[in-house]
Backbone as a ProteinNet text record, in pm:
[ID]
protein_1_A
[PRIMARY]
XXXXXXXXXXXXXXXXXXXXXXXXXXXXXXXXXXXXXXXXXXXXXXXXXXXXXXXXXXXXXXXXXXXXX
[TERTIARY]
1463.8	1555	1623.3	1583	1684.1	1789	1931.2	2023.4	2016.6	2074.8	2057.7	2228.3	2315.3	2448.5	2491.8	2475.9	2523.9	2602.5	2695.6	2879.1	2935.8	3007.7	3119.9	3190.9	3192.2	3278	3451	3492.7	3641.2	3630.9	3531.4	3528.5	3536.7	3452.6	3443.8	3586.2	3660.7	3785.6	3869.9	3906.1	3963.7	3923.1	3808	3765.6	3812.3	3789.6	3864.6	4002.6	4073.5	4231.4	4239.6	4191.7	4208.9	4198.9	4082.5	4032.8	4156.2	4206.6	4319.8	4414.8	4479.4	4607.7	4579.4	4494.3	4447.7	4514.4	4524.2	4594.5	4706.9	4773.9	4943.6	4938.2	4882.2	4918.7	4921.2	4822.1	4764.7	4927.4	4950.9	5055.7	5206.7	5209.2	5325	5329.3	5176.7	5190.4	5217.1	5180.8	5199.4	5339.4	5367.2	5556.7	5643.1	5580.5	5645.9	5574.5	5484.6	5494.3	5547.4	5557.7	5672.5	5801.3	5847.3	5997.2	5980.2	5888.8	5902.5	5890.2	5829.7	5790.4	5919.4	6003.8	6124.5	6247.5	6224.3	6330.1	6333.5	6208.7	6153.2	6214	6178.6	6218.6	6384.3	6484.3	6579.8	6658.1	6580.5	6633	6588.6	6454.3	6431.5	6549.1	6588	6728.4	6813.3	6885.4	6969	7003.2	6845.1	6888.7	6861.9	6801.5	6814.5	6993.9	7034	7153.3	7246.6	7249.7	7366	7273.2	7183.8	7115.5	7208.5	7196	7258.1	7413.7	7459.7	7585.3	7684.8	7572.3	7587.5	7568.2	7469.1	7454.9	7581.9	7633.1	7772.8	7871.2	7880.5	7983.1	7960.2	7873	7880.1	7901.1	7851.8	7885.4	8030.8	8103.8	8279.5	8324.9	8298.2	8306.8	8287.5	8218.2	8153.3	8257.9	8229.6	8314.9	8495.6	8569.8	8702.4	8674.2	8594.6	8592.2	8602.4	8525.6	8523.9	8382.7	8275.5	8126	8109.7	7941.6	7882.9	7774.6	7735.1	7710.3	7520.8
28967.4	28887.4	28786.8	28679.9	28555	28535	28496	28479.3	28306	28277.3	28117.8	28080.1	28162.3	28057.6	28107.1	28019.7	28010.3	27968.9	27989	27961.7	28087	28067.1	28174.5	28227.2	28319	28382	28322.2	28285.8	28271.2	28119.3	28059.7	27906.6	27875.2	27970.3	27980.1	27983.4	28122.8	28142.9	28063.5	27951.2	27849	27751.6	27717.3	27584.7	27641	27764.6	27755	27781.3	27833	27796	27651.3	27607.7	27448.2	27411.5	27424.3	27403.8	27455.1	27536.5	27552	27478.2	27444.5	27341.9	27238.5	27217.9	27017.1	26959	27081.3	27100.3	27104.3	27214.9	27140.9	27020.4	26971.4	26865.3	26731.4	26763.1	26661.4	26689.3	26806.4	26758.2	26768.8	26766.8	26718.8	26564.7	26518.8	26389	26354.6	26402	26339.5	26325.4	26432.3	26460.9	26348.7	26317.3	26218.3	26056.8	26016.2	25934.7	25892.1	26037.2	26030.9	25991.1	26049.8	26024.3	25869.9	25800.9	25695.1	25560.9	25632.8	25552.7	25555.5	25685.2	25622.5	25562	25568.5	25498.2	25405.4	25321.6	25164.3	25142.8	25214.3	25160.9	25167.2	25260.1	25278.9	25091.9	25058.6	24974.9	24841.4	24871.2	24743.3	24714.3	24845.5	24791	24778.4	24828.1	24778.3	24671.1	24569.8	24428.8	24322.3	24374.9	24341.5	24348.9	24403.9	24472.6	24354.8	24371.6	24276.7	24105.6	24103.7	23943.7	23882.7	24017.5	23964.3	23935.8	24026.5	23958.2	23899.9	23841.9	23751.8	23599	23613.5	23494.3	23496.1	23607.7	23631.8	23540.9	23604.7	23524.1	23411.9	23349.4	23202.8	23092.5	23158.3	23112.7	23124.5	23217.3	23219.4	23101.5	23119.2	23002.6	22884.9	22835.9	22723.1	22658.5	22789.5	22731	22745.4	22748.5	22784.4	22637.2	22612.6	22456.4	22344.9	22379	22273.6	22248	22253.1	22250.9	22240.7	22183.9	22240.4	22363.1	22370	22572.9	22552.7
20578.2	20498.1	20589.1	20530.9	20641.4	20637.8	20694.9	20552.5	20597	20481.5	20447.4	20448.6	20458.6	20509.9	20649.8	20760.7	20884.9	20916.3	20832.3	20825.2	20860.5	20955.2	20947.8	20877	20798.7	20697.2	20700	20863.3	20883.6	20783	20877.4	20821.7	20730.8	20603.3	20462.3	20408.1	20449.3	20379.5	20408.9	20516.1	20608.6	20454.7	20422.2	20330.6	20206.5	20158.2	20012.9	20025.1	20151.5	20095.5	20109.1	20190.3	20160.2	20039.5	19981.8	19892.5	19716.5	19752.3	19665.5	19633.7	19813.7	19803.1	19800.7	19776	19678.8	19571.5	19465.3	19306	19293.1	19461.7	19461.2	19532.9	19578.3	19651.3	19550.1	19459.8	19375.2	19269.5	19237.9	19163.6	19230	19321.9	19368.3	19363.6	19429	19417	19272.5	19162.8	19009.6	18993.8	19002.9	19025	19055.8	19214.1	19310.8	19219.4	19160.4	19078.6	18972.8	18894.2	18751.8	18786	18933.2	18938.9	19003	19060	19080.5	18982.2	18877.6	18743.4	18698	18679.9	18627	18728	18809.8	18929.6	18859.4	18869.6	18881.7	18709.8	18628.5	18461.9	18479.4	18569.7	18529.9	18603.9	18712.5	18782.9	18722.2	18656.2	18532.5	18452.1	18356.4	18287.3	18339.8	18492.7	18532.6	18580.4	18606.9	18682.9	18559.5	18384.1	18243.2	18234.5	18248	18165.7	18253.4	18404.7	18470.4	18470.5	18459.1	18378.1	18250.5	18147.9	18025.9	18033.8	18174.3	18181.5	18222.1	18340.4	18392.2	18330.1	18229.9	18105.3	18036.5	17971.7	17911.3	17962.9	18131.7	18167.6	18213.3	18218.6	18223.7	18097.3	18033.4	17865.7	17837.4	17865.7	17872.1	17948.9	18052.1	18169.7	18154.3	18098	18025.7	17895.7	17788.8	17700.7	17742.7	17823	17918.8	17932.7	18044.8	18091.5	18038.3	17852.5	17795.1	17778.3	17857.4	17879.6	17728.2	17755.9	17628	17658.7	17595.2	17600.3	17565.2
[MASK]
+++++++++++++++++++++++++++++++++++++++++++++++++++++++++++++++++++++

């Protein structure tokens, strides 16, 4: 009988725990994207939100001065 895997048994069990922590790794990374997806949306409305009012107050400012608007 020949045997046909000339792998080290250590090597083997070495590649499938590897082979495990792929799936956390993979979802940690998902994780670490979700929370970066909402960073980025929360800082979208926040630089929306001080835009609109910063338009606000120039429009006050404007009509104060006399401007036309």
């Amino acid at each position: 009988m020949k045997i046909v895997n000339e792998i080290p048994l250590s090597v083997l069990k070495e590649q499938r725990e590897n082979q495990e922590n792929i799936p956390l790794s993979l979802d940690a990374l998902g994780l670490a994207l979700v929370q970066e997806k909402l960073d980025h949306a929360q800082t979208k409305e926040l630089v929306t939100t001080i835009g609109q009012q910063l338009v606000k107050a120039n429009l006050r400012l404007a009509a104060l001065e006399g401007g036309t608007v």
